[in-house]
C-alpha angles and dihedrals in degrees: 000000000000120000091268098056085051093052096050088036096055104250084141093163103104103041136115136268126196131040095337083047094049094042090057095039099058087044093053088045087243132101100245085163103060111091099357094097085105103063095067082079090072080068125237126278106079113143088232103040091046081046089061100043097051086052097048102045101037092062095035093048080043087068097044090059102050086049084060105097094041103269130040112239128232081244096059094039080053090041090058099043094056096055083052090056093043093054084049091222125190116265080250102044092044092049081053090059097048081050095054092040088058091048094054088060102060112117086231093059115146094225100164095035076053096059103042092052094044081049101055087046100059087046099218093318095157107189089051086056093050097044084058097052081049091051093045078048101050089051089046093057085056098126089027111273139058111244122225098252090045075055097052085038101056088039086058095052085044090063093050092047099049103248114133125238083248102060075033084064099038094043087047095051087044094059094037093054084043092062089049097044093042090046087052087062093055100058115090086224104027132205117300113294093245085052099053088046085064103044089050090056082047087059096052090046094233138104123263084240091066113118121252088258094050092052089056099042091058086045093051085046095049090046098058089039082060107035113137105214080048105044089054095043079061096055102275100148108259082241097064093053085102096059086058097049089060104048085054075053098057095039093053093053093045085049092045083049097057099038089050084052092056091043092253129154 
């Protein structure tokens, strides 16, 4: 049985108390956080505690975020809701994340109490770290570009999760490269091949200067950060296995673009 069948089945023994605990209380209409104090003794950094978390506090920070500039956009609903249908979540667990969403947009979030207890929870796992930032990014991105306040917001978050402003920087231009390379794909006609070149060595993160060695070395980086089977044995929700596979999608097309372009094979 997965973290989620425990939690609905009342194996309560390895959740959460405090402000992760409370968030997902209120949304599952029960008080998780009375009384359970006493589990974060058993430590962070169960798979199924760190499961939970990530759940809880992806959709509800996603909230928060699209609160950030005053309203929350039909982009960023719809935003939300695609990343729902992608995960294929259960009617249950998907009425649980709206939930959550709506919870993060209340003017009284505990956004910081959120982080630090999402970040002792992952226990210095730092790709799972990093896929959630994507994930904040990716909703963020929503209407097509990132405001200033989402900005200030997400750096924010960075800074309580440990990320420097630096990987903050490089994580932000990826997905935002991502957006454009995968959009590309989409059109019958695409961008201009040149375009699309760029926006593959974007996605790499690296310039199309970079040596033949050096452009398989960042894809081979980027590869193991987003591998699926890893990313879950680390505590990703078995549900958002899917939004892994296809960022190694994306990475293994950006990577295709740029060796066809160099006449590799």
């Amino acid at each position: 049985m997965n973290w989620w069948g425990k939690l609905v089945g009342g194996a309560f023994g390895y959740l959460l108390g405090g402000p992760l605990g409370a968030l997902l209380g209120a949304a599952l209409g029960h008080r998780f956080d009375q009384g359970l104090s006493g589990l974060e003794a058993a430590g962070p950094g169960d798979q199924e505690r760190v499961q939970t978390a990530f759940f809880t506090a992806s959709f509800a920070v996603m909230g928060h975020i699209a609160k950030a500039d005053g309203r929350v956009s039909s982009d960023e609903v719809a935003m939300a809701e695609q990343i729902m249908r992608r995960m294929n979540l259960s009617a249950e667990m998907r009425r649980t994340a709206i939930r959550l969403f709506n919870e993060g947009k209340a003017a009284d979030f505990p956004l910081d109490e959120v982080l630090e207890q999402f970040r002792r929870e992952c226990h210095r796992r730092r790709n799972l770290l990093r896929m959630f930032l994507e994930i904040q990014l990716h909703a963020a991105y929503a209407d097509g570009r990132l405001e200033a306040r989402e900005a200030e917001l997400l750096a924010h978050i960075c800074q309580r999760l440990g990320i420097s402003q630096l990987e903050f920087r490089q994580i932000e231009a990826l997905v935002r490269a991502a957006h454009e390379f995968a959009g590309g794909a989409r059109q019958p006609a695409g961008p201009p091949p040149a375009d699309r070149l760029q926006q593959a060595y974007a996605v790499l993160g690296v310039s199309p200067g970079a040596s033949d060695a050096e452009v398989k070395k960042a894809y081979r980086r980027l590869m193991n950060q987003h591998h699926p089977d890893k990313l879950v044995a680390k505590g990703l929700p078995e549900e958002m296995i899917e939004l892994a596979t296809e960022k190694t999608q994306e990475i293994k097309a950006a990577y295709d673009t740029v060796r066809a372009a160099r006449n590799q094979k």
